[in-house]
LODO-181346 format. One record per atom (N, C-alpha, C): atom name; residue number from 1; x, y, z. Coordinates in pm, 1 decimal. Last residue first. Layout:
+-------+-----+----------+----------+----------+
| atome | num |       c1 |       c2 |       c3 |
+-------+-----+----------+----------+----------+
|    CA | NUM |        X |        Y |        Z |
...
+-------+-----+----------+----------+----------+
END
This chain:
+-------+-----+----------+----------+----------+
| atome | num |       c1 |       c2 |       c3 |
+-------+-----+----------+----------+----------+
|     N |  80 |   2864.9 |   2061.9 |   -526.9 |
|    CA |  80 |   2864.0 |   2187.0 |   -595.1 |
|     C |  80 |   2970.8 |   2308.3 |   -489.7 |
|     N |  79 |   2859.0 |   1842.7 |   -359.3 |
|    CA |  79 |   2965.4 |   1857.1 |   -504.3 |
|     C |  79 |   2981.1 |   1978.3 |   -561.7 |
|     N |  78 |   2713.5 |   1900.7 |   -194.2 |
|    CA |  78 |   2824.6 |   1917.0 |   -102.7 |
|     C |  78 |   2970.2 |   1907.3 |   -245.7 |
|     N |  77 |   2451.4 |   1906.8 |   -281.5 |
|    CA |  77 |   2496.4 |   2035.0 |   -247.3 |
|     C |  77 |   2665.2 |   2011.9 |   -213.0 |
|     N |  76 |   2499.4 |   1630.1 |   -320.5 |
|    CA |  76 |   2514.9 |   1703.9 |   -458.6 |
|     C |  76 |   2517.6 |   1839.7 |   -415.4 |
|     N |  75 |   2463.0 |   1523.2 |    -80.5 |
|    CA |  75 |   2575.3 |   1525.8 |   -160.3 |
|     C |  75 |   2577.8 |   1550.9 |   -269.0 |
|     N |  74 |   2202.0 |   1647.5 |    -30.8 |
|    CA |  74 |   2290.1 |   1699.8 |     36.6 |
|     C |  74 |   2445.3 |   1610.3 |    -65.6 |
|     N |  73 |   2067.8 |   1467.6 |   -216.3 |
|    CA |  73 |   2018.3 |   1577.6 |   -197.8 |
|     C |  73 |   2152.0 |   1671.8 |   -178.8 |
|     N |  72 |   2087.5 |   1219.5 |   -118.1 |
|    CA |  72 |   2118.7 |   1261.9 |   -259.2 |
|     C |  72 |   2172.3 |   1376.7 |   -281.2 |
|     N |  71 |   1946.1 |   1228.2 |    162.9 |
|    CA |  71 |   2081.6 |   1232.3 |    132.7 |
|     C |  71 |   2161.7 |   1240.5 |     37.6 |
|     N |  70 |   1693.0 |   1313.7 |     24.8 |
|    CA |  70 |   1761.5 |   1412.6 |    161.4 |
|     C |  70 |   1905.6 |   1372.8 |    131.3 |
|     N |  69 |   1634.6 |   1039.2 |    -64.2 |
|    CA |  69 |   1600.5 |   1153.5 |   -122.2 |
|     C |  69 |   1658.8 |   1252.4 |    -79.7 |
|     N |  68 |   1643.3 |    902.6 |    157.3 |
|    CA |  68 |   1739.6 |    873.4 |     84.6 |
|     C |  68 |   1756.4 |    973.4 |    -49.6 |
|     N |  67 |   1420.1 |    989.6 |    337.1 |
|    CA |  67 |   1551.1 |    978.3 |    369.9 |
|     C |  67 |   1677.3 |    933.3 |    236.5 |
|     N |  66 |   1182.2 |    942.3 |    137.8 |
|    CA |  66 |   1241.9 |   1050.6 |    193.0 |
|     C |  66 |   1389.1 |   1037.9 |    239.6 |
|     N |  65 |   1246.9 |    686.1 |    180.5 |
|    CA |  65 |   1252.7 |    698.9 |     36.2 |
|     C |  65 |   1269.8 |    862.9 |     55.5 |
|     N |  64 |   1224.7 |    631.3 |    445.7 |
|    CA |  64 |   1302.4 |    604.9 |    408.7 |
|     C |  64 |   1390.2 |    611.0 |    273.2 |
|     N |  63 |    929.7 |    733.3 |    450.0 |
|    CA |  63 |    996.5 |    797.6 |    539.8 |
|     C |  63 |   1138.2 |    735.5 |    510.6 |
|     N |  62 |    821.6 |    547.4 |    280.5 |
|    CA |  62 |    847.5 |    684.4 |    236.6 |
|     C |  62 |    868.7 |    764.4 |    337.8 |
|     N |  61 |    796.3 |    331.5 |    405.8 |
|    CA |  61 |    878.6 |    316.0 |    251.9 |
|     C |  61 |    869.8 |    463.3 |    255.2 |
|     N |  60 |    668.0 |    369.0 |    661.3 |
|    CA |  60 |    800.6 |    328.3 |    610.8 |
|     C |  60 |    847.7 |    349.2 |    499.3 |
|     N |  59 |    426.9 |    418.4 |    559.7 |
|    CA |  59 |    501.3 |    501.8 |    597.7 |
|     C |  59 |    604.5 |    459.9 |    609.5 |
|     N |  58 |    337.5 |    133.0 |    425.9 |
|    CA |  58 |    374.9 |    293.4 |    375.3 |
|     C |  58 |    464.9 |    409.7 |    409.0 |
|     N |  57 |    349.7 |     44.1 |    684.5 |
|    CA |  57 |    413.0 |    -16.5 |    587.0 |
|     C |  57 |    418.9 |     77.6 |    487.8 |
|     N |  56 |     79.4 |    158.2 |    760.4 |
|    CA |  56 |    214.2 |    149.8 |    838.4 |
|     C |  56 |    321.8 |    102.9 |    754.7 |
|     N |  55 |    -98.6 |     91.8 |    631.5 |
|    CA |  55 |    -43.9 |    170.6 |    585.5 |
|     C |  55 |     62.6 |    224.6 |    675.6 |
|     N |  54 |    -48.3 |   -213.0 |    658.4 |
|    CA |  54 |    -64.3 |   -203.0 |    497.6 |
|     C |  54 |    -32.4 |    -10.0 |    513.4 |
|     N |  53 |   -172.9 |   -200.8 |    930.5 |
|    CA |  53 |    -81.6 |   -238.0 |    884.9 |
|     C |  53 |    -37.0 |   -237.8 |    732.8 |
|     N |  52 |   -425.7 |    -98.1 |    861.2 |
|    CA |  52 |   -362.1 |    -24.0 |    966.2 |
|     C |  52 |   -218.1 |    -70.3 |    930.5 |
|     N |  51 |   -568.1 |   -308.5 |    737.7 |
|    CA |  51 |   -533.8 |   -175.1 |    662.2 |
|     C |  51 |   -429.8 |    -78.5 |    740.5 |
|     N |  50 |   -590.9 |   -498.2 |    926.8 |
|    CA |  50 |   -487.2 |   -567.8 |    788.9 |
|     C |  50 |   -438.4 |   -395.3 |    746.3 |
|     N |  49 |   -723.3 |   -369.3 |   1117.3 |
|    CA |  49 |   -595.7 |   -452.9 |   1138.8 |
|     C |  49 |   -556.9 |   -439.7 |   1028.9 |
|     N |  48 |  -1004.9 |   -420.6 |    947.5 |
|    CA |  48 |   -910.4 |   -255.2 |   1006.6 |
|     C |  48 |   -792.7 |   -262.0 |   1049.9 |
|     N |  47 |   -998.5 |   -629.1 |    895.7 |
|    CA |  47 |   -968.9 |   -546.6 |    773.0 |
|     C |  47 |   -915.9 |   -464.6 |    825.7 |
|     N |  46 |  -1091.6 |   -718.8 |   1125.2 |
|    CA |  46 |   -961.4 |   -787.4 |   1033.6 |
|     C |  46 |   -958.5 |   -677.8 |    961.6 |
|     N |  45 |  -1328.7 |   -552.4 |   1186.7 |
|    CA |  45 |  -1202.7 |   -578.5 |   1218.2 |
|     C |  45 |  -1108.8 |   -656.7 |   1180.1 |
|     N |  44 |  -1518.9 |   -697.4 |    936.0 |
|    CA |  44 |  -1459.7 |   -548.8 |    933.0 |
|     C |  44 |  -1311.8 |   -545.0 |   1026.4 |
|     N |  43 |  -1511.5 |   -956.2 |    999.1 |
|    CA |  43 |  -1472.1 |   -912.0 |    911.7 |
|     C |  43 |  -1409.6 |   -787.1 |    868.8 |
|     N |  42 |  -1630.9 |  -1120.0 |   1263.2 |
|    CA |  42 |  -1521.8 |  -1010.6 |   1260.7 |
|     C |  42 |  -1480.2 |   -957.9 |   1133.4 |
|     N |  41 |  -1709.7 |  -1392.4 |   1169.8 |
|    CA |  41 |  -1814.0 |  -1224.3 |   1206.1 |
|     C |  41 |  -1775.4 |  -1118.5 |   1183.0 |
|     N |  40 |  -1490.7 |  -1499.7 |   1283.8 |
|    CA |  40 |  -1572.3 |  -1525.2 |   1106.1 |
|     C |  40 |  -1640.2 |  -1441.0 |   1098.6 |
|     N |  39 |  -1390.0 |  -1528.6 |   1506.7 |
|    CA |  39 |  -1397.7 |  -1421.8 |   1390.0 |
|     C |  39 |  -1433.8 |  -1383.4 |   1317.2 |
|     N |  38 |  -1331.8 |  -1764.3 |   1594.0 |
|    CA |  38 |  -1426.3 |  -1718.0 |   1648.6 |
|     C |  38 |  -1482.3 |  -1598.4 |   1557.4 |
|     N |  37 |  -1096.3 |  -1925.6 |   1417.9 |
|    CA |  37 |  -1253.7 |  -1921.6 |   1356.1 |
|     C |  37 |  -1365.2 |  -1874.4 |   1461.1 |
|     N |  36 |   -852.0 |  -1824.1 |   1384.5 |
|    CA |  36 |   -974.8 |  -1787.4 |   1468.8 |
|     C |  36 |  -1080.5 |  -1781.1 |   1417.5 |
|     N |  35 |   -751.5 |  -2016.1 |   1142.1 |
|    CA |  35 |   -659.6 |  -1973.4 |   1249.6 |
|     C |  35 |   -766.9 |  -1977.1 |   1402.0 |
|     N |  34 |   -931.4 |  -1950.7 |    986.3 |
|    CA |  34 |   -908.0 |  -2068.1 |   1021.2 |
|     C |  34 |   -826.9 |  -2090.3 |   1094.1 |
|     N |  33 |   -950.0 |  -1621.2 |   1007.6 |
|    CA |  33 |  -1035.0 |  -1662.1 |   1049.3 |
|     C |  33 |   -998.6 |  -1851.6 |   1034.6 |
|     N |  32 |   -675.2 |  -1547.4 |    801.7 |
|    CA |  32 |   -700.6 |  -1556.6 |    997.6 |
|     C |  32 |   -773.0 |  -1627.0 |   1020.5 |
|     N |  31 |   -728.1 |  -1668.8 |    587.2 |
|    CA |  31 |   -628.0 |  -1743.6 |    650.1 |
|     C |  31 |   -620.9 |  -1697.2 |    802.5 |
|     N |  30 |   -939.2 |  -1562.8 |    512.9 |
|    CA |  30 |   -937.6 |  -1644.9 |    502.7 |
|     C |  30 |   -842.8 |  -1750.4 |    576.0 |
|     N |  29 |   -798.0 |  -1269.9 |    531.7 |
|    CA |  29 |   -922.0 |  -1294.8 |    584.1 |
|     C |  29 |   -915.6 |  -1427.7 |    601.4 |
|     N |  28 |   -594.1 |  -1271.2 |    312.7 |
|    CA |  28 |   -556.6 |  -1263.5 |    423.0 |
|     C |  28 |   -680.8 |  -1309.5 |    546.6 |
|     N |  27 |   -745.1 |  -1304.6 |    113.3 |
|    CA |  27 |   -674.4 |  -1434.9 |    158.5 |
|     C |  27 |   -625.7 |  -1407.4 |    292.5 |
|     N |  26 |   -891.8 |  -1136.7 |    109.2 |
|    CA |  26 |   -948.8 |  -1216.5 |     57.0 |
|     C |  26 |   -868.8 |  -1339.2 |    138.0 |
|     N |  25 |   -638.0 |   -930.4 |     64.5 |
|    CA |  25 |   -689.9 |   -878.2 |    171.3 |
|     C |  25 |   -810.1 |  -1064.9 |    195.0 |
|     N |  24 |   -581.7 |   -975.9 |   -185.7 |
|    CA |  24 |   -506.9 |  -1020.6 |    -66.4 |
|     C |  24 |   -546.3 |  -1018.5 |     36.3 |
|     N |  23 |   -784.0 |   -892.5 |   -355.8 |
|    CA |  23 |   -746.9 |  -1027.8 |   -342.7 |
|     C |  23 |   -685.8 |  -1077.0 |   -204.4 |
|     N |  22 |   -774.5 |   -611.2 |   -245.2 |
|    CA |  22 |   -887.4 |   -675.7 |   -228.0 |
|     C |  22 |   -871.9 |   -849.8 |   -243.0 |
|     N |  21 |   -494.4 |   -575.1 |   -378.9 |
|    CA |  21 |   -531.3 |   -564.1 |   -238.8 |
|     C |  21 |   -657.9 |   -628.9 |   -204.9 |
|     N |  20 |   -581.0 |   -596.7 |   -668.8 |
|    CA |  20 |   -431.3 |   -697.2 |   -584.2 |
|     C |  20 |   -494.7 |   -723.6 |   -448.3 |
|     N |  19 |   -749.6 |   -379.9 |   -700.3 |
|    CA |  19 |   -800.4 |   -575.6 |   -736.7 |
|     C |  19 |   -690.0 |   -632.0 |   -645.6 |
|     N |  18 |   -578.7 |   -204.0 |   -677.3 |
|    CA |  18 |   -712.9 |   -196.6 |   -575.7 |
|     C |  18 |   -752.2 |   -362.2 |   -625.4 |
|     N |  17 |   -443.9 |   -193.1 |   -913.1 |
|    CA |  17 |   -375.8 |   -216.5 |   -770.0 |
|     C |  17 |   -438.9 |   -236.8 |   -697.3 |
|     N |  16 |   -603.4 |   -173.1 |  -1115.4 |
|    CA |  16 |   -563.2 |   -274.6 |  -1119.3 |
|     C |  16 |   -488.5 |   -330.7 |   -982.5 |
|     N |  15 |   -709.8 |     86.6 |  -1084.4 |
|    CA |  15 |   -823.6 |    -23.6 |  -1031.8 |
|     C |  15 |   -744.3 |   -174.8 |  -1046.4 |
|     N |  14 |   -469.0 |    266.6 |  -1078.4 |
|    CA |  14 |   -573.3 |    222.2 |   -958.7 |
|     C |  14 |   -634.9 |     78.8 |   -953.1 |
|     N |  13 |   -440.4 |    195.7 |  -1349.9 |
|    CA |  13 |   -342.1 |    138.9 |  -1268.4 |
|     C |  13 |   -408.5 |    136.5 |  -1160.2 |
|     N |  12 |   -668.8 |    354.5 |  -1437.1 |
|    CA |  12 |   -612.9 |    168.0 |  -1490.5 |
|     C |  12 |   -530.8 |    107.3 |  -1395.0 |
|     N |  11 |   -598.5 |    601.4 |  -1398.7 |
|    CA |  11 |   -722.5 |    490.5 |  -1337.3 |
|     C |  11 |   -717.8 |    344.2 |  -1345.5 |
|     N |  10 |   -393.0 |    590.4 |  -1577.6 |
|    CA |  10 |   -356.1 |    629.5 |  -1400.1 |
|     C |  10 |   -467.0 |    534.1 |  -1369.5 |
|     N |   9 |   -504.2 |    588.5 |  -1795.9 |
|    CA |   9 |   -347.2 |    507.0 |  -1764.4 |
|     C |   9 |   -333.3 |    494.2 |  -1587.4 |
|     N |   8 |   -635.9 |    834.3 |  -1784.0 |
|    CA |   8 |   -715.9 |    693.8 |  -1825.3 |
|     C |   8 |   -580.6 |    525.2 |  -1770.6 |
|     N |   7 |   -422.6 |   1039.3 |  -1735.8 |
|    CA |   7 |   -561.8 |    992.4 |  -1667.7 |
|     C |   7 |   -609.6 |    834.3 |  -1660.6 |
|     N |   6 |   -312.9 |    993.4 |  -2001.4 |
|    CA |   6 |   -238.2 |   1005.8 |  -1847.2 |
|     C |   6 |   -377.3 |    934.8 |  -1822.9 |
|     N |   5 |   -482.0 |   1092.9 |  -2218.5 |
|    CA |   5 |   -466.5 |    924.5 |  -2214.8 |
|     C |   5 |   -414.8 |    910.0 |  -2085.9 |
|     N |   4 |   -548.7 |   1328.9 |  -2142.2 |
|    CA |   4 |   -671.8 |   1256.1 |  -2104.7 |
|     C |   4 |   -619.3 |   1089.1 |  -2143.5 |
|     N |   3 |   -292.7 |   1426.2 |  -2247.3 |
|    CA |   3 |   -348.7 |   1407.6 |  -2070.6 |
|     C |   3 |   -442.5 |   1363.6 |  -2033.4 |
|     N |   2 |   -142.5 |   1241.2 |  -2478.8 |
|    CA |   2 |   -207.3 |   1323.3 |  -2427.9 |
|     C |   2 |   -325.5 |   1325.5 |  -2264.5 |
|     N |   1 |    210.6 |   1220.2 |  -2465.1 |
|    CA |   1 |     83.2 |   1152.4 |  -2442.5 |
|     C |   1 |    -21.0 |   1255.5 |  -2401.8 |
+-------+-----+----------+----------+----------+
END
């Protein structure tokens, strides 16, 4: 494939993953603030909550995707 189709494939996938989150993020909003409807103002802070958590949740998956990467790792040094 040529690397300017990569690219164009990659951005695609961005803007298609960035729509998910912005949806969710949409509902997630929606469903605090009727919860705390003092909030309704609060928009930015929800978000900074929701994002804080969204990339805490990252680090998990790849402190564990690391970890399992490491242990591959070492039992193929330990076959050789």
């Amino acid at each position: 494939m040529d690397p300017n189709d990569k690219l164009k494939v990659a951005g695609q996938q961005v803007e298609a993953v960035a729509s998910e989150l912005i949806e969710e993020f949409k509902d997630h909003y929606l469903e605090y603030v009727a919860l705390h409807p003092e909030y309704i103002e609060k928009k930015r802070d929800i978000f900074e909550g929701w994002v804080i958590q969204k990339i805490a949740g990252l680090q998990i998956a790849v402190t564990e995707l690391a970890k399992h990467a490491n242990a591959a790792i070492n039992l193929d040094n330990l076959a050789n």
